[in-house]
C-alpha positions in Angstrom: -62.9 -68.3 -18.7 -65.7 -65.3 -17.5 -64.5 -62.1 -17.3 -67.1 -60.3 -14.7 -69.2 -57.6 -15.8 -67.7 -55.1 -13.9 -64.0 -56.3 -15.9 -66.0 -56.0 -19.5 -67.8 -52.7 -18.2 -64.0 -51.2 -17.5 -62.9 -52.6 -20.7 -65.6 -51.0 -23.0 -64.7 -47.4 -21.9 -61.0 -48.0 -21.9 -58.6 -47.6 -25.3 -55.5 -49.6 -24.3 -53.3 -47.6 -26.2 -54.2 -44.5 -24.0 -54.0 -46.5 -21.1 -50.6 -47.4 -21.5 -49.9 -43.8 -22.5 -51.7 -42.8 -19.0 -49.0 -44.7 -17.2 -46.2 -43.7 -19.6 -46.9 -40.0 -18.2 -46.2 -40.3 -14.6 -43.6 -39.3 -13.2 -43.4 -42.4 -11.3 -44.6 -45.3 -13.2 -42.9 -48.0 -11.9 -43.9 -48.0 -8.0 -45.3 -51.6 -8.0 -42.1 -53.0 -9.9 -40.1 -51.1 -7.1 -41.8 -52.4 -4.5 -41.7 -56.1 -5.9 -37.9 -55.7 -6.4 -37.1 -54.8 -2.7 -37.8 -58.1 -2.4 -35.1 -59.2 -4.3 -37.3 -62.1 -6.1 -35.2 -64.5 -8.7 -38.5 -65.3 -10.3 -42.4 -63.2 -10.3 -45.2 -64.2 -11.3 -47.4 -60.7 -12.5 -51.0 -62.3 -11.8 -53.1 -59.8 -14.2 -50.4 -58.6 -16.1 -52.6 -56.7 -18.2 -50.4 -54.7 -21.0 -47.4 -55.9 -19.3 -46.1 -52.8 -18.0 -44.9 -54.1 -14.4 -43.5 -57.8 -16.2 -41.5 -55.6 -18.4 -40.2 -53.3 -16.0 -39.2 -56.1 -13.8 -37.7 -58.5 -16.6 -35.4 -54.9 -17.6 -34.3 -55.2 -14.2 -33.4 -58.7 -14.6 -35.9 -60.3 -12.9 -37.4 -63.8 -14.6 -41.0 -62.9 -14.8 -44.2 -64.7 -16.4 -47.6 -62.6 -17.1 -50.9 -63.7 -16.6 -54.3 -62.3 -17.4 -57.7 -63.4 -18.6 -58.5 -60.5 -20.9 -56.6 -61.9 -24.5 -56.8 -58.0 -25.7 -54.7 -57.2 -22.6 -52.4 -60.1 -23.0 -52.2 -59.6 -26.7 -50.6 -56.0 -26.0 -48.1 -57.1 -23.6 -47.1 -59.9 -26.2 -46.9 -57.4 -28.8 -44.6 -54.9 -26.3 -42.4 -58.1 -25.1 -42.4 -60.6 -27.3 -39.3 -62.5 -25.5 -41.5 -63.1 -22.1 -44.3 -65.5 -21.4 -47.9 -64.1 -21.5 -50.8 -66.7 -20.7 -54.1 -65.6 -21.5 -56.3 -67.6 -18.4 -57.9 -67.3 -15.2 -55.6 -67.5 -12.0 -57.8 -69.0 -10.0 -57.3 -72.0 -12.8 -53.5 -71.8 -13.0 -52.0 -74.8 -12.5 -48.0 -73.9 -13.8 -44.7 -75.6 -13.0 -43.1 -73.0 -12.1 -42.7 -71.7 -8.4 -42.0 -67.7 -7.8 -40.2 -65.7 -5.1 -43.3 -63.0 -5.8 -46.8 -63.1 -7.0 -47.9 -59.8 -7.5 -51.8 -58.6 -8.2 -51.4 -55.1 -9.0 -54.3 -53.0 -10.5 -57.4 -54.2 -8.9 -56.7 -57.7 -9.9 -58.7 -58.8 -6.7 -62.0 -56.9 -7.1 -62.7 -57.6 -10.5 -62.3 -61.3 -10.2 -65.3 -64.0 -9.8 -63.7 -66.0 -7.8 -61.8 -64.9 -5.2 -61.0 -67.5 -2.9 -59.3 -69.9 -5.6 -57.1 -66.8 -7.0 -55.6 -66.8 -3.8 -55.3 -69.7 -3.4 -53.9 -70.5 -6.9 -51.0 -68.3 -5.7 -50.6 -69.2 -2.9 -49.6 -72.8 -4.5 -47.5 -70.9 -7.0 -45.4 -69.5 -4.0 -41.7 -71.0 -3.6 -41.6 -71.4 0.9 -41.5 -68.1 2.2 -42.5 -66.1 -1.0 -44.8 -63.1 -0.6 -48.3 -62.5 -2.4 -48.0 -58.5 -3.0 -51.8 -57.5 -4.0 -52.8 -54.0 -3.8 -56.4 -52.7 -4.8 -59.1 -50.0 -4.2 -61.0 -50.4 -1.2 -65.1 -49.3 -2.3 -68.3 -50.3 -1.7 -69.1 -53.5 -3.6 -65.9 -54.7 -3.7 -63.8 -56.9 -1.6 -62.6 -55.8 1.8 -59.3 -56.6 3.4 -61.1 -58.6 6.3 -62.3 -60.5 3.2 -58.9 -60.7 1.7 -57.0 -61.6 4.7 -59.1 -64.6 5.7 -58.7 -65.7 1.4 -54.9 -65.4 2.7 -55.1 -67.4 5.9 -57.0 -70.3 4.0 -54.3 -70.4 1.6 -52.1 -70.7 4.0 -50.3 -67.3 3.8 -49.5 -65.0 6.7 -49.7 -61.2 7.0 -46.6 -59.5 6.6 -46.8 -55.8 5.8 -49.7 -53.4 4.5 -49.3 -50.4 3.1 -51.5 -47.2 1.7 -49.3 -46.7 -1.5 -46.4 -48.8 -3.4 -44.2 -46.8 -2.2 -44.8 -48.2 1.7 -46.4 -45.0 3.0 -48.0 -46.5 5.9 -51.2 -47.8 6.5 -53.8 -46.1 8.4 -57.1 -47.2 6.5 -58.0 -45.2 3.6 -59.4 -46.2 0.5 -56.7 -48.0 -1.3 -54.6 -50.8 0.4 -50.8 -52.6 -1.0 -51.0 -55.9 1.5 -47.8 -58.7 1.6 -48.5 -62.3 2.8 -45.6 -64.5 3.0 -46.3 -68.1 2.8 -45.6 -70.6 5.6 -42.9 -73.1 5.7 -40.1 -69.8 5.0 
């Protein structure tokens, strides 16, 4: 599996013990897990899970969740924090799992920094139960994907716009530089 270079460019400046603690310190860490729980979701699937810290804030609150990410120091961290849930070190756009989720989420720029695009939303998309949402929210800059770009990913995989918001915590869209988008896949 390649990690891009922009992924292993982030990674060499970042300790992941002070990232974690950078998310520990907010007053409001949780806005993604909020969000994905409105939707009331028997079963997630956290696609880039990182260090685990929305997966483990979603399995406290009950919620069967499985974590996902390609980086194995990432994925060794959330393992190390969780040890009861299911971390898979891989690619997304490879994942080929039985299981079938209510939500796939892709928070944290999961979108940008992967190398291929297309199949990651499409691997989702297949990982979606009928009428599950893919919740993906990610920085909007130059260089990186756009949400013309991400929508039509979407429509090929058969998912459908639902909602899109500028935060987590549903403040509206009205462009902007950051973007929370919903699909819902057909057949709900």
């Amino acid at each position: 599996m390649t990690l891009p270079a922009d992924w292993d460019a982030w990674r060499d400046r970042v300790d992941l013990a002070a990232y974690d603690e950078r998310w520990a310190a907010l007053e409001r860490p949780h806005g993604e897990a909020d969000l994905v729980a409105s939707y009331a979701p028997r079963a997630v699937l956290d696609g880039g899970c990182g260090t685990g810290r929305v997966a483990i804030e979603l399995a406290r609150r009950g919620i069967a969740v499985l974590g996902v990410d390609a980086d194995p120091d990432m994925v060794a961290a959330a393992r190390a924090k969780a040890p009861e849930l299911t971390w898979v070190e891989g690619d997304l756009a490879d994942l080929d799992r039985p299981e079938r989720f209510d939500v796939v989420v892709l928070a944290g720029n999961v979108v940008p920094y992967a190398t291929r695009r297309a199949e990651l939303v499409a691997a989702c998309a297949r990982h979606l139960v009928p009428g599950g949402r893919l919740v993906a929210g990610f920085q909007l800059q130059e260089g990186w994907p756009d949400l013309a770009d991400y929508d039509g990913w979407c429509a090929a995989a058969g998912l459908e716009p639902a909602e899109r918001f500028a935060t987590w915590e549903r403040d509206p869209w009205a462009g902007g530089d950051y973007a929370v988008s919903v699909s819902v896949r057909a057949g709900s």
